[in-house]
N, CA, C and O of each residue as an XYZ file, in Angstrom:
776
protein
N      -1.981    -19.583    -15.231
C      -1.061    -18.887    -14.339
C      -1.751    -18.642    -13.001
O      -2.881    -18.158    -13.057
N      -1.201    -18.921    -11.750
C      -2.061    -19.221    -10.669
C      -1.141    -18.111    -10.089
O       0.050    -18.246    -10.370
N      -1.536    -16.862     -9.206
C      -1.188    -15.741     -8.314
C      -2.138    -15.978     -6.898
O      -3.315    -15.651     -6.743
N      -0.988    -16.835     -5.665
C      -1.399    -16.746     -4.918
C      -1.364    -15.257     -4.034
O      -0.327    -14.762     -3.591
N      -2.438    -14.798     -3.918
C      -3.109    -14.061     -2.968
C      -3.842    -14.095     -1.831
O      -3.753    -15.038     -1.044
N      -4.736    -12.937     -1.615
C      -5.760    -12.849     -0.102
C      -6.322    -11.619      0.261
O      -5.734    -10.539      0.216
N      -7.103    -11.748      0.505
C      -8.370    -10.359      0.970
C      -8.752    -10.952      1.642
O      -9.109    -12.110      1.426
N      -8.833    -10.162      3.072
C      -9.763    -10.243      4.443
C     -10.196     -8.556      4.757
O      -9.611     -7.496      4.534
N     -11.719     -8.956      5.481
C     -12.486     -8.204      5.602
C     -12.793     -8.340      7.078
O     -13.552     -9.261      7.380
N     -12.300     -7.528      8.095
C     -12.077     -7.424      9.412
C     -13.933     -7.410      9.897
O     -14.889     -7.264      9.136
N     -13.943     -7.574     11.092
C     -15.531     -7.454     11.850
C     -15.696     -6.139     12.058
O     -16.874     -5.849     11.848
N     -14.941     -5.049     12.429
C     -14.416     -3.739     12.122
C     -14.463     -2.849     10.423
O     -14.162     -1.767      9.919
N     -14.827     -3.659     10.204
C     -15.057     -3.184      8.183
C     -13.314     -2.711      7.741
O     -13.209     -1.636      7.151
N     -12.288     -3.336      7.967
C     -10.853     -2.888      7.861
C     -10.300     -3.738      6.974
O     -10.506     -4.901      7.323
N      -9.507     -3.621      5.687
C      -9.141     -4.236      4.155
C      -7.950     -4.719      4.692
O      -7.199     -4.027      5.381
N      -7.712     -6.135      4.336
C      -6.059     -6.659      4.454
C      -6.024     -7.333      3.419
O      -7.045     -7.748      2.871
N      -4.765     -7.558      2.967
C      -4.542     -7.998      1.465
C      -2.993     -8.553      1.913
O      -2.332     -8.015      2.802
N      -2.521     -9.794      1.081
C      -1.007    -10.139      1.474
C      -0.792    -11.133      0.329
O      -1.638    -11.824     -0.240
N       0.250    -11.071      0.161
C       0.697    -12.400     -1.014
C       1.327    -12.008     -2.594
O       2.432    -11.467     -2.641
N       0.683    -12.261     -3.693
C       1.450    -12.261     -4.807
C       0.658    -11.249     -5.049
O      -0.555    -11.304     -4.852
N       1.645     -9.598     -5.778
C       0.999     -8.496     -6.336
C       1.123     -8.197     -7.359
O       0.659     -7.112     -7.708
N       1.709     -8.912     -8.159
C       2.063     -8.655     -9.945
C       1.220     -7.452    -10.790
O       1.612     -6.540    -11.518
N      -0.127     -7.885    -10.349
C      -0.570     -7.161    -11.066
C      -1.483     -5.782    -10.306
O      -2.379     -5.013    -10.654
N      -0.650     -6.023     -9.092
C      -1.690     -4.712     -8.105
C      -3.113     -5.315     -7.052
O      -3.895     -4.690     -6.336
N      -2.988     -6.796     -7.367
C      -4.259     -7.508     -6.478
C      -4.409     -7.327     -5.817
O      -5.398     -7.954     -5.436
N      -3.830     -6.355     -4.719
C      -3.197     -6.594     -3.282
C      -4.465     -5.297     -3.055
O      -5.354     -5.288     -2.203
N      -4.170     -4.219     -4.169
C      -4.622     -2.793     -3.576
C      -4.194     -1.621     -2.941
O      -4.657     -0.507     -2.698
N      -2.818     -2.444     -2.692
C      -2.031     -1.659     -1.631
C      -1.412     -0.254     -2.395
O      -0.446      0.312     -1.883
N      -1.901      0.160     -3.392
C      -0.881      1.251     -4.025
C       0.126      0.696     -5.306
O       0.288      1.323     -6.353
N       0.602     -0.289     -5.063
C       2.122     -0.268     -5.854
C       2.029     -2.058     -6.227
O       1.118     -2.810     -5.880
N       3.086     -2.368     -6.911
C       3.237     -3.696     -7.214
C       4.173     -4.990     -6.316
O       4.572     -6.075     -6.739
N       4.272     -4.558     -5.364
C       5.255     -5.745     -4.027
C       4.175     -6.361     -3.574
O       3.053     -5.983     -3.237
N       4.881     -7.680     -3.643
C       4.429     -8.624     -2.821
C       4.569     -8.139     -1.373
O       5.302     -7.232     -0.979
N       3.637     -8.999     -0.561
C       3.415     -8.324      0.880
C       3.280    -10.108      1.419
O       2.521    -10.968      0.971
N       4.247    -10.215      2.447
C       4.109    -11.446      3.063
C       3.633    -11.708      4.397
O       3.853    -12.655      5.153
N       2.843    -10.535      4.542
C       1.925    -10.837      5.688
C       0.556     -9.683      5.384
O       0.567     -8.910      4.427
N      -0.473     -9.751      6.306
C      -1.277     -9.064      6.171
C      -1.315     -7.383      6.207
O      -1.036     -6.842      7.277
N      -1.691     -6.478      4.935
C      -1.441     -5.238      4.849
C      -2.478     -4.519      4.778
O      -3.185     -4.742      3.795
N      -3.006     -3.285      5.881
C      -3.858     -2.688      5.367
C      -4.092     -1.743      4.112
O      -3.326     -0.821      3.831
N      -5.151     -2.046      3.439
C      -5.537     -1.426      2.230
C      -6.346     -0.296      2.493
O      -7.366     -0.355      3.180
N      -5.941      0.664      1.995
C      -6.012      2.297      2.213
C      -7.536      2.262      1.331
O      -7.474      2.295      0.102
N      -8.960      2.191      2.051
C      -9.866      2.113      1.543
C     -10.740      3.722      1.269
O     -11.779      3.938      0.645
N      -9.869      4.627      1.984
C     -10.345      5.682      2.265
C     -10.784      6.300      0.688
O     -11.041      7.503      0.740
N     -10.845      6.007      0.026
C     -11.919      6.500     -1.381
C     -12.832      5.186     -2.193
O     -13.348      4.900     -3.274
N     -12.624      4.709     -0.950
C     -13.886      3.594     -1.047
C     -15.489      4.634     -0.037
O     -15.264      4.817      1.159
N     -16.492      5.034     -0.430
C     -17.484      5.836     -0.284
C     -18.660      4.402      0.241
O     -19.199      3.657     -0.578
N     -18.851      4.295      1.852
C     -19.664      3.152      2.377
C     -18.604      2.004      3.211
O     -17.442      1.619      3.079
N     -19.645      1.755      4.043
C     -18.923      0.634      4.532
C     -18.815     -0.571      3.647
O     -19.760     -0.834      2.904
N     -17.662     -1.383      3.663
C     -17.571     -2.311      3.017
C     -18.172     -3.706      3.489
O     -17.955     -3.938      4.679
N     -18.941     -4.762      2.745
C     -19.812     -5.546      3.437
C     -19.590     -6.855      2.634
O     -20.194     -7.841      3.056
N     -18.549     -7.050      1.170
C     -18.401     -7.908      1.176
C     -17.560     -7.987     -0.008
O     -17.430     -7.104     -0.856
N     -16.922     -9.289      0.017
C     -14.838     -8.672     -0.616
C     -15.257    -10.235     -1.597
O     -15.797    -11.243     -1.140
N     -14.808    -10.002     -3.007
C     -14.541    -10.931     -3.941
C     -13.371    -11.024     -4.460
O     -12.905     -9.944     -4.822
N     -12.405    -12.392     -4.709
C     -11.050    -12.324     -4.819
C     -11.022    -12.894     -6.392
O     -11.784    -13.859     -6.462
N     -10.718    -12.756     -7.004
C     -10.534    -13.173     -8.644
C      -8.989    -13.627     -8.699
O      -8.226    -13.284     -7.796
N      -8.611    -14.299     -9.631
C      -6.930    -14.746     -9.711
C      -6.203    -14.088     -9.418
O      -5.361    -14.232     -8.531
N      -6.490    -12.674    -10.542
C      -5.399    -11.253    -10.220
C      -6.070    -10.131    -10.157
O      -5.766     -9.151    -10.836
N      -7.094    -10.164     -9.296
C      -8.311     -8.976     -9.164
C      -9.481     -9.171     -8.561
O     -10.272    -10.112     -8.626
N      -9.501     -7.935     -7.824
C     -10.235     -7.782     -6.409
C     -11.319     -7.162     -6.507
O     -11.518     -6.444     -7.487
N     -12.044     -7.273     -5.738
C     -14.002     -6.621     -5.763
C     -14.573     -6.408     -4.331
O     -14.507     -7.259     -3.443
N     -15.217     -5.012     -4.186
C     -15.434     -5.215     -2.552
C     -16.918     -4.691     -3.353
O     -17.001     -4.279     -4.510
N     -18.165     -4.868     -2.233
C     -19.410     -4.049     -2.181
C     -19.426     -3.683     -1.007
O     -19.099     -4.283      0.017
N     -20.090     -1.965     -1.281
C     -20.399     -1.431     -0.025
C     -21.665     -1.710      0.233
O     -22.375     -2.417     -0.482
N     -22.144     -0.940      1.699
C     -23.787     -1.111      1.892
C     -24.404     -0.451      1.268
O     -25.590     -0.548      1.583
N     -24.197      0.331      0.364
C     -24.556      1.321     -0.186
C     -25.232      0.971     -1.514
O     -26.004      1.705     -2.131
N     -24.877     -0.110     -1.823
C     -24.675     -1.368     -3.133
C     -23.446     -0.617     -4.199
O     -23.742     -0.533     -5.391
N     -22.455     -0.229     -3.862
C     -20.975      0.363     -4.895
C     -20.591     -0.811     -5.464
O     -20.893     -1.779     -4.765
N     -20.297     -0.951     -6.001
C     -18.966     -1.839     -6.052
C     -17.252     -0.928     -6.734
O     -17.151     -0.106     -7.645
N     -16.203     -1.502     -5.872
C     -15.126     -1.355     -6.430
C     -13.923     -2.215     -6.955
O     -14.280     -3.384     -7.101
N     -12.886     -2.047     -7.216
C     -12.580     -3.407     -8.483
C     -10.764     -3.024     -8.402
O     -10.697     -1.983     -9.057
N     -10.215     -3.154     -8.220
C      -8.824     -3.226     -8.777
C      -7.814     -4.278     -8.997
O      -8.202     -5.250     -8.349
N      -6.771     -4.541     -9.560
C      -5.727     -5.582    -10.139
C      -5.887     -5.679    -11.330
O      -6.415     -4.798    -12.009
N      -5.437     -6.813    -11.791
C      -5.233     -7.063    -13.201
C      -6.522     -6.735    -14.088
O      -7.586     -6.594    -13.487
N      -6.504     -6.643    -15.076
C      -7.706     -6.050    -16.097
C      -7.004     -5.856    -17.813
O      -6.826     -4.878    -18.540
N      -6.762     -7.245    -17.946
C      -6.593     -7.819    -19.203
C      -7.891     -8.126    -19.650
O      -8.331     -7.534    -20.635
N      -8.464     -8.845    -19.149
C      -9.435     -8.715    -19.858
C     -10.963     -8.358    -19.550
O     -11.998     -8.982    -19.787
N     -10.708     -7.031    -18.888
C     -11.913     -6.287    -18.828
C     -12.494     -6.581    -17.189
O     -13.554     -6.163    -16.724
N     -11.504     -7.388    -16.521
C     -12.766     -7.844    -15.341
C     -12.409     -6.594    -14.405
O     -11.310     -7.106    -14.190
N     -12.369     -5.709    -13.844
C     -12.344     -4.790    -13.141
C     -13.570     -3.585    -13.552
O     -14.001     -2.707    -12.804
N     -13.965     -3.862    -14.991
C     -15.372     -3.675    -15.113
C     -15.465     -2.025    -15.404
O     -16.580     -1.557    -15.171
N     -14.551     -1.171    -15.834
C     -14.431      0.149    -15.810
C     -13.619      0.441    -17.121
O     -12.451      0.826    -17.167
N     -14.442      0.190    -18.162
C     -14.758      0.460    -19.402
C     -13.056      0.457    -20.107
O     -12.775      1.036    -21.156
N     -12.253     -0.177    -19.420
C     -10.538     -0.139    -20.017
C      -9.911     -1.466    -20.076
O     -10.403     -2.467    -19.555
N      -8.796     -1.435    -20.735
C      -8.288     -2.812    -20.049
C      -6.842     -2.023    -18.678
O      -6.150     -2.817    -18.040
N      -6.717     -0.898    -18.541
C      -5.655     -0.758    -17.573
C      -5.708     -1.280    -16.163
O      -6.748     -1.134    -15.521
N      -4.673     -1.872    -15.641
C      -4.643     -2.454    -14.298
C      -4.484     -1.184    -13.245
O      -3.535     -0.408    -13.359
N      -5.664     -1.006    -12.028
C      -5.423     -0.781    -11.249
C      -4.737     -1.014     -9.737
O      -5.327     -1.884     -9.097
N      -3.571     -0.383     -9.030
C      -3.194     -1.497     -8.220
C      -3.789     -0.586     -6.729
O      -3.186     -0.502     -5.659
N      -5.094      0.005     -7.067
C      -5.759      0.797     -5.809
C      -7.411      0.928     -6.260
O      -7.600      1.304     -7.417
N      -8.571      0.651     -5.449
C      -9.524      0.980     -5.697
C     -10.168      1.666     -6.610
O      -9.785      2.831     -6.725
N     -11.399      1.178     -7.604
C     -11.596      2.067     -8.057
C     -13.574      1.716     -8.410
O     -14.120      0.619     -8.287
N     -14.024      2.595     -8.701
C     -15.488      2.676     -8.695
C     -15.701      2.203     -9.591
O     -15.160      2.773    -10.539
N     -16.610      0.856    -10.005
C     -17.681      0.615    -11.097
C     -18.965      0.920    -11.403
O     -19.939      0.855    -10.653
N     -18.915      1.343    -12.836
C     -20.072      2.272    -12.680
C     -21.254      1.143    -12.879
O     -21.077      0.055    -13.428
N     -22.077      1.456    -12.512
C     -23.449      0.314    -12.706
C     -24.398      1.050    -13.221
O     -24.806      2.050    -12.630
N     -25.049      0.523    -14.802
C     -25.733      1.191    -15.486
C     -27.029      1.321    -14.803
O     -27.665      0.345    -14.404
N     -27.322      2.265    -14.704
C     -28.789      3.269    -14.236
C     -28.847      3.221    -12.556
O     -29.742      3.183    -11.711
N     -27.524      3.242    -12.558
C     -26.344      3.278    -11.144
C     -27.896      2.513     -9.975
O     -28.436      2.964     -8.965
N     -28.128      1.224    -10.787
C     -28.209      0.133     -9.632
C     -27.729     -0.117     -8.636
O     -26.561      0.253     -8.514
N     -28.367     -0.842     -7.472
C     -27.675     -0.877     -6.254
C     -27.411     -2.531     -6.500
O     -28.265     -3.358     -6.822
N     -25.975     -2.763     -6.253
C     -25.563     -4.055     -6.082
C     -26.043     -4.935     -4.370
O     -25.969     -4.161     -3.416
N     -26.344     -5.930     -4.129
C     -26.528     -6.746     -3.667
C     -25.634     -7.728     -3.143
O     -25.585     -7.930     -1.930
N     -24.526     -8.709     -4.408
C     -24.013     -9.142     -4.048
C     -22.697     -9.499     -5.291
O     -23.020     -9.730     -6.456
N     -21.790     -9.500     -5.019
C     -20.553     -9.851     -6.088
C     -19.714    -10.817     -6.319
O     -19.110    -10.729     -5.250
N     -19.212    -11.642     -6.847
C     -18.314    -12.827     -7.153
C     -17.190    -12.222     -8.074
O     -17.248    -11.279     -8.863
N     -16.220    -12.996     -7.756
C     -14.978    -12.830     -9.385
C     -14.479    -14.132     -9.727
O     -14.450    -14.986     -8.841
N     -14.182    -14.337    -10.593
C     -14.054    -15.473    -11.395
C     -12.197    -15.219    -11.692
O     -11.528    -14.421    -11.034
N     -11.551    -16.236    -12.993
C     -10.424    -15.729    -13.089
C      -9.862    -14.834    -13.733
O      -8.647    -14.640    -13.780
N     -11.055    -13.972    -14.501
C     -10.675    -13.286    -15.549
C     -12.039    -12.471    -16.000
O     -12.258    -11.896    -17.066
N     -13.033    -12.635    -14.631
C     -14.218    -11.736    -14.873
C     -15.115    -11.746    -13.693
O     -14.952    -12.518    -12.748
N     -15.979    -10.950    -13.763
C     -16.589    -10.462    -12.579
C     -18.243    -10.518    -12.526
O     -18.741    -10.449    -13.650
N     -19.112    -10.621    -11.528
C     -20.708    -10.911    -11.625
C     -21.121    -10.263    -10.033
O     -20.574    -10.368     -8.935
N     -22.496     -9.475    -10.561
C     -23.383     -8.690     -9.425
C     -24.576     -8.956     -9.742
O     -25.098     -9.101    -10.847
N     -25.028     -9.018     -8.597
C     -26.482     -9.372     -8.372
C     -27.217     -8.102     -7.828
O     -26.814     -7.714     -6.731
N     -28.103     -7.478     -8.340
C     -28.504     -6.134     -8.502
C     -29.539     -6.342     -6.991
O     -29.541     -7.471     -6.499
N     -30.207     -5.469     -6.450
C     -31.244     -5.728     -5.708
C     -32.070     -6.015     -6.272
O     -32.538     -6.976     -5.663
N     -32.926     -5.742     -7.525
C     -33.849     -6.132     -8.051
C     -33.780     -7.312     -8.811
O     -34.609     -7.604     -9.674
N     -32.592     -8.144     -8.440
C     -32.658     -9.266     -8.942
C     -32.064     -9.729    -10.051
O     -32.071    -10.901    -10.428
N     -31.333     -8.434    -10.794
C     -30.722     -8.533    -12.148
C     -29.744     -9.070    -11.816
O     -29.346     -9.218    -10.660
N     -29.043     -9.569    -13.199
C     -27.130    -10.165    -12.866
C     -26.294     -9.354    -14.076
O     -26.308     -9.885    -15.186
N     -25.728     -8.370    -13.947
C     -24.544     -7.816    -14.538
C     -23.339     -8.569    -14.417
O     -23.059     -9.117    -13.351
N     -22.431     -8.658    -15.655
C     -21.634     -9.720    -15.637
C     -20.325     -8.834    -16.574
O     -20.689     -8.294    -17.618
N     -18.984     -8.729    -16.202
C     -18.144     -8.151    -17.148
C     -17.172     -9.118    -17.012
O     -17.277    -10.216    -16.466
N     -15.728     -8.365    -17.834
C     -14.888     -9.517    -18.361
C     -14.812    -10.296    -19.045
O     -15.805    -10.415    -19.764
N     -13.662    -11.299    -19.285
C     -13.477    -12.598    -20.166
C     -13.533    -12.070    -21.749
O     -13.955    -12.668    -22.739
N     -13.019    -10.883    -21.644
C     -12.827    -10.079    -22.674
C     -13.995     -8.729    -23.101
O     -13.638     -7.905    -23.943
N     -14.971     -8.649    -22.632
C     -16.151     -7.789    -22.607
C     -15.439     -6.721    -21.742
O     -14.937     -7.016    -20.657
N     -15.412     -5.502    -22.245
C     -15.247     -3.995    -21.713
C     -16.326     -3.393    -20.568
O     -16.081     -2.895    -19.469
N     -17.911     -3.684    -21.398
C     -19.147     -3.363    -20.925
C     -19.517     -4.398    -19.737
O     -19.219     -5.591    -19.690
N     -20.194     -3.691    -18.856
C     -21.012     -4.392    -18.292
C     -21.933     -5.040    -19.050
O     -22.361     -4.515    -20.077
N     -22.341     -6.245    -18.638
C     -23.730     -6.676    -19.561
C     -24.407     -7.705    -18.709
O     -24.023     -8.810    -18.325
N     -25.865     -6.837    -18.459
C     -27.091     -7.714    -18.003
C     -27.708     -8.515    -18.332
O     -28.669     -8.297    -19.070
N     -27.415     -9.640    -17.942
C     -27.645    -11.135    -18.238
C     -29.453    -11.185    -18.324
O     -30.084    -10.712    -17.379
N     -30.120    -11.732    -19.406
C     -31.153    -11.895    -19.451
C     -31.725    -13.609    -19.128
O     -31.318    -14.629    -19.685
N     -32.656    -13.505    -18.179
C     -33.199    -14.723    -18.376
C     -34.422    -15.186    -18.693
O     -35.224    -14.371    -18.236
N     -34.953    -16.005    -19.198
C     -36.630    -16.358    -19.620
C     -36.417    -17.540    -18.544
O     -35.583    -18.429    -18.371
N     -37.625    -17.089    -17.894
C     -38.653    -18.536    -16.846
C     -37.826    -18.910    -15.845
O     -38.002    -20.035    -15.378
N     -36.877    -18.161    -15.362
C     -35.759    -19.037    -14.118
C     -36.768    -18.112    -13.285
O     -37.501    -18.824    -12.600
N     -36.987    -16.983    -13.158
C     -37.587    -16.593    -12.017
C     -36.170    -15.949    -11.523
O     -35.003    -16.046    -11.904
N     -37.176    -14.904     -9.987
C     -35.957    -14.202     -9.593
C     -34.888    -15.136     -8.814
O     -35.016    -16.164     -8.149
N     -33.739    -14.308     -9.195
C     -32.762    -14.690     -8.601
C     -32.082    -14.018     -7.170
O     -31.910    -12.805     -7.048
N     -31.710    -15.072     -6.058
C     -31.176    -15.040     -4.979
C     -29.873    -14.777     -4.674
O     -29.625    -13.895     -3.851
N     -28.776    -15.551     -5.335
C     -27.650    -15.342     -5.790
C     -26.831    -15.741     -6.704
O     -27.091    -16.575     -7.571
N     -25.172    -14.807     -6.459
C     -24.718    -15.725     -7.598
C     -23.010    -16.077     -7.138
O     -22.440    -15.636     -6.140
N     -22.633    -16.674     -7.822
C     -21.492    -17.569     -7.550
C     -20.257    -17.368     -8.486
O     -20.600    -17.971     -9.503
N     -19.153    -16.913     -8.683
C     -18.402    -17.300     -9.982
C     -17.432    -17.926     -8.872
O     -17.174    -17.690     -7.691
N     -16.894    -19.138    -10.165
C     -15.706    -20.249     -9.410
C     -15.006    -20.407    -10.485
O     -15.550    -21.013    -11.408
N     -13.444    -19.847    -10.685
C     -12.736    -19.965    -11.492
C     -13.679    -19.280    -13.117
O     -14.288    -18.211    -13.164
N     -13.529    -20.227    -14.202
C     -14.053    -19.786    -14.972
C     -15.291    -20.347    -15.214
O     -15.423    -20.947    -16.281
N     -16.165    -20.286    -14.504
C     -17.666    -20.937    -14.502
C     -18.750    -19.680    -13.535
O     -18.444    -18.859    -12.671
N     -19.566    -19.897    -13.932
C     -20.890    -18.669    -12.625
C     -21.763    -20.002    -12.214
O     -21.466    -21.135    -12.595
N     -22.756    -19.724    -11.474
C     -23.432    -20.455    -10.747
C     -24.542    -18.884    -10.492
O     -24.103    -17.771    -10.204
N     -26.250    -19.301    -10.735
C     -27.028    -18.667     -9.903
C     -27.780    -19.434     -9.317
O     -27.985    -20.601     -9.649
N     -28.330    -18.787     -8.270
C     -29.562    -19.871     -6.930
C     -30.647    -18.727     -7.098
O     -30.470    -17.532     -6.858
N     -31.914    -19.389     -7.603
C     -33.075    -18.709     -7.341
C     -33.603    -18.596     -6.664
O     -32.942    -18.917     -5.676
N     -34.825    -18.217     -6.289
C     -35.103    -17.661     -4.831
C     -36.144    -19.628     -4.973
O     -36.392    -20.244     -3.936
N     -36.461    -20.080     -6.075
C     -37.437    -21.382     -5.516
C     -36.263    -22.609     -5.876
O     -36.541    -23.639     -6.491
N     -34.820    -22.238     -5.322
C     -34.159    -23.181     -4.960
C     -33.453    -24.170     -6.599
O     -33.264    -25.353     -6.880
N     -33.357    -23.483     -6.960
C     -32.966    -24.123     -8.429
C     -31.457    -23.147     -8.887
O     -31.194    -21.946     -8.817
N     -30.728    -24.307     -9.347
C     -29.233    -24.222     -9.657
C     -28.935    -24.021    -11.059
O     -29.192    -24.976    -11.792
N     -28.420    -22.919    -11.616
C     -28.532    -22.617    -12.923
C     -26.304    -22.196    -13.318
O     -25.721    -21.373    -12.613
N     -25.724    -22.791    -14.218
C     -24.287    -23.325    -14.226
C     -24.243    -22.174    -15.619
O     -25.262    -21.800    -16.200
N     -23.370    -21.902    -15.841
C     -22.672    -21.233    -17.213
C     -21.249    -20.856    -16.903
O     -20.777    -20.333    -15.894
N     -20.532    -21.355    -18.322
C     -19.061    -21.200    -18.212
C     -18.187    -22.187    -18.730
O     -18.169    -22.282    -19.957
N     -17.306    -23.100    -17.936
C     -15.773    -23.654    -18.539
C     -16.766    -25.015    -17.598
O     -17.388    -24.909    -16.541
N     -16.575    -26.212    -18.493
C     -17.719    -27.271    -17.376
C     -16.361    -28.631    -17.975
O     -16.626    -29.744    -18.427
N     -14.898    -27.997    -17.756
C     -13.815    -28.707    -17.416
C     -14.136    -30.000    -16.478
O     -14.732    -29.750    -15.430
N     -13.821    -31.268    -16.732
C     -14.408    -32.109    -15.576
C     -15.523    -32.077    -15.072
O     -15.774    -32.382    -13.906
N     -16.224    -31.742    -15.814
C     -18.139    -31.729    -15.547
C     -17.951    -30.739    -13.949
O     -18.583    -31.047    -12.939
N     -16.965    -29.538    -14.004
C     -17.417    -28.759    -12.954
C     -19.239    -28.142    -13.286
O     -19.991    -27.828    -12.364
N     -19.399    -28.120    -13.889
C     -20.649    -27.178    -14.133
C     -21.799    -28.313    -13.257
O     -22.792    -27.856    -12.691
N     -21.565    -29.420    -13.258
C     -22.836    -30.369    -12.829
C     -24.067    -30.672    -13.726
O     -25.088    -31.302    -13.455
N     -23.682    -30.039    -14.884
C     -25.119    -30.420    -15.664
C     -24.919    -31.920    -16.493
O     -25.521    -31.930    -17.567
N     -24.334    -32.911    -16.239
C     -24.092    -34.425    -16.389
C     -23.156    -34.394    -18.026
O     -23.064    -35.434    -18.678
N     -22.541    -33.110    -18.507
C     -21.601    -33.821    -19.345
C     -20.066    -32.550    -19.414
O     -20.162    -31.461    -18.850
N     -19.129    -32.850    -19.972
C     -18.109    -31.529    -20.180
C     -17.839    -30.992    -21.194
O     -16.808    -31.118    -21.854
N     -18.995    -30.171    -21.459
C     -19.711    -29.173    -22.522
C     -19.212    -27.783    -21.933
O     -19.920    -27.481    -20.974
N     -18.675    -27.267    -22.073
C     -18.800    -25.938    -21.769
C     -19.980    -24.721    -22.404
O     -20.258    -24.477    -23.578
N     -20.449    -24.180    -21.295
C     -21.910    -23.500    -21.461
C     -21.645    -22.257    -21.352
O     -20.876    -21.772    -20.522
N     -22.618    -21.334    -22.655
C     -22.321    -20.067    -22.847
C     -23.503    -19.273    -22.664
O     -23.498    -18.045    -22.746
N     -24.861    -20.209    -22.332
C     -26.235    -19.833    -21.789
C     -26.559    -20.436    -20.365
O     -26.557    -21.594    -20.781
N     -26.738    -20.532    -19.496
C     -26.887    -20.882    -17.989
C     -27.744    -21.935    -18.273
O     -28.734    -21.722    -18.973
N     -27.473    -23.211    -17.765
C     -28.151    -24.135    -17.845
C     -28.565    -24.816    -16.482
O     -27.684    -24.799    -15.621
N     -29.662    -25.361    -16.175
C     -30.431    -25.678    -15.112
C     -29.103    -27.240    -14.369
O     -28.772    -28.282    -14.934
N     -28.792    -26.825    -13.296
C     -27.893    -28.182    -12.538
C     -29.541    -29.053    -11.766
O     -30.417    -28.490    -11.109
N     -29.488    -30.078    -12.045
C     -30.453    -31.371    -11.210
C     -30.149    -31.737    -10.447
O     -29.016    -32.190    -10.286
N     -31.070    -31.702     -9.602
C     -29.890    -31.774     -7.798
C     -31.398    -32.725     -7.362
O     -31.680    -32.912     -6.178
N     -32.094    -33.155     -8.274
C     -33.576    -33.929     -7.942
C     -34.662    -33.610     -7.200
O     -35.263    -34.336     -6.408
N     -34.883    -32.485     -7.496
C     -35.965    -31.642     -6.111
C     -35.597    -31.565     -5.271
O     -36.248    -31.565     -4.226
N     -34.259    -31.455     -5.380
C     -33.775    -31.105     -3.932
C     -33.440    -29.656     -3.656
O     -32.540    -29.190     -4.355
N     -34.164    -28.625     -2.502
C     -33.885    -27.284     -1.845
C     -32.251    -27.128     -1.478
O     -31.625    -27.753     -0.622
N     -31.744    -26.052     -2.438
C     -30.085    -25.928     -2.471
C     -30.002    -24.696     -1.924
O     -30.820    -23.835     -2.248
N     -28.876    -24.408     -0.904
C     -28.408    -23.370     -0.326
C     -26.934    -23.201     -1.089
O     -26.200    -24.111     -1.473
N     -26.813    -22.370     -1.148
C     -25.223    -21.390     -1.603
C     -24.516    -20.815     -0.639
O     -23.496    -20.184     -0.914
């Protein structure tokens, strides 16, 4: 089920949202579609906002502060606040041992943060909890990526690591296996930017 939407994040730090609201994606308060750009009433958003993640039917902003907040659909857990109820207005995720987030992605049905210290918290796709992704020998990580139903991380020594739905060999690791442990993408010694 595809819900076209949109989140823009003004040079001004100012929330616009427009398009399909079924499930509250928008933020705007209520469930209408909005066919042009609407400001989103961020005012119990706590920090400036510094960077906006759009998921199918659910939204993610981080402040500078490292917050993150989350609202729309939340069937299955991706809004990350221990329920499955849909919010159709901001709301705070809590981050265990209230870490400072870094950086955020949403996927179609789940959500991923990159901690400052390098951790990756990952909710959704049916998981209630947050849960910190463990890794052996990748080394720290730089960032991370979710695309549809797949993640992507980039380490800081340039290495591409895939987990998820590897539909049409999206994942890049040379077959269409779908991966439930992050597996290394071969890009041949080659230095990858994200």
């Amino acid at each position: 089920n595809y819900n076209p939407s949109a989140l823009a994040l003004t040079k001004d730090g100012k929330l616009y949202s427009w398009g399909d609201n079924e499930y509250g994606q928008l933020g705007v308060g209520d469930y209408n579609n909005r066919l042009k750009p609407t400001k989103v009433d961020t005012s119990t958003i706590l920090g400036k906002i510094v960077q906006i993640a759009k998921g199918n039917t659910h939204s993610l902003v981080l402040t500078g502060n490292g917050k993150v907040y989350s609202w729309g659909s939340n069937g299955s857990g991706e809004l990350g606040l221990g329920n499955y109820i849909q919010y159709p207005y901001p709301k705070q995720v809590t981050i265990p041992n209230e870490e400072k987030i870094k950086q955020i992605g949403a996927g179609v049905d789940f959500s991923v943060a990159l901690t400052e210290n390098g951790g990756v918290y990952t909710w959704g796709n049916g998981k209630l909890k947050l849960e910190k992704l463990k890794f052996d020998k990748i080394g720290k990580i730089k960032k991370v990526l979710a695309v549809n139903n797949s993640s992507f991380i980039l380490t800081e020594k340039g290495e591409v690591y895939a987990s998820g739905s590897n539909y049409y060999g999206a994942l890049g690791v040379g077959d269409n296996d779908d991966r439930t442990k992050f597996t290394k993408v071969d890009f041949g010694n080659k230095d990858i930017k994200i």
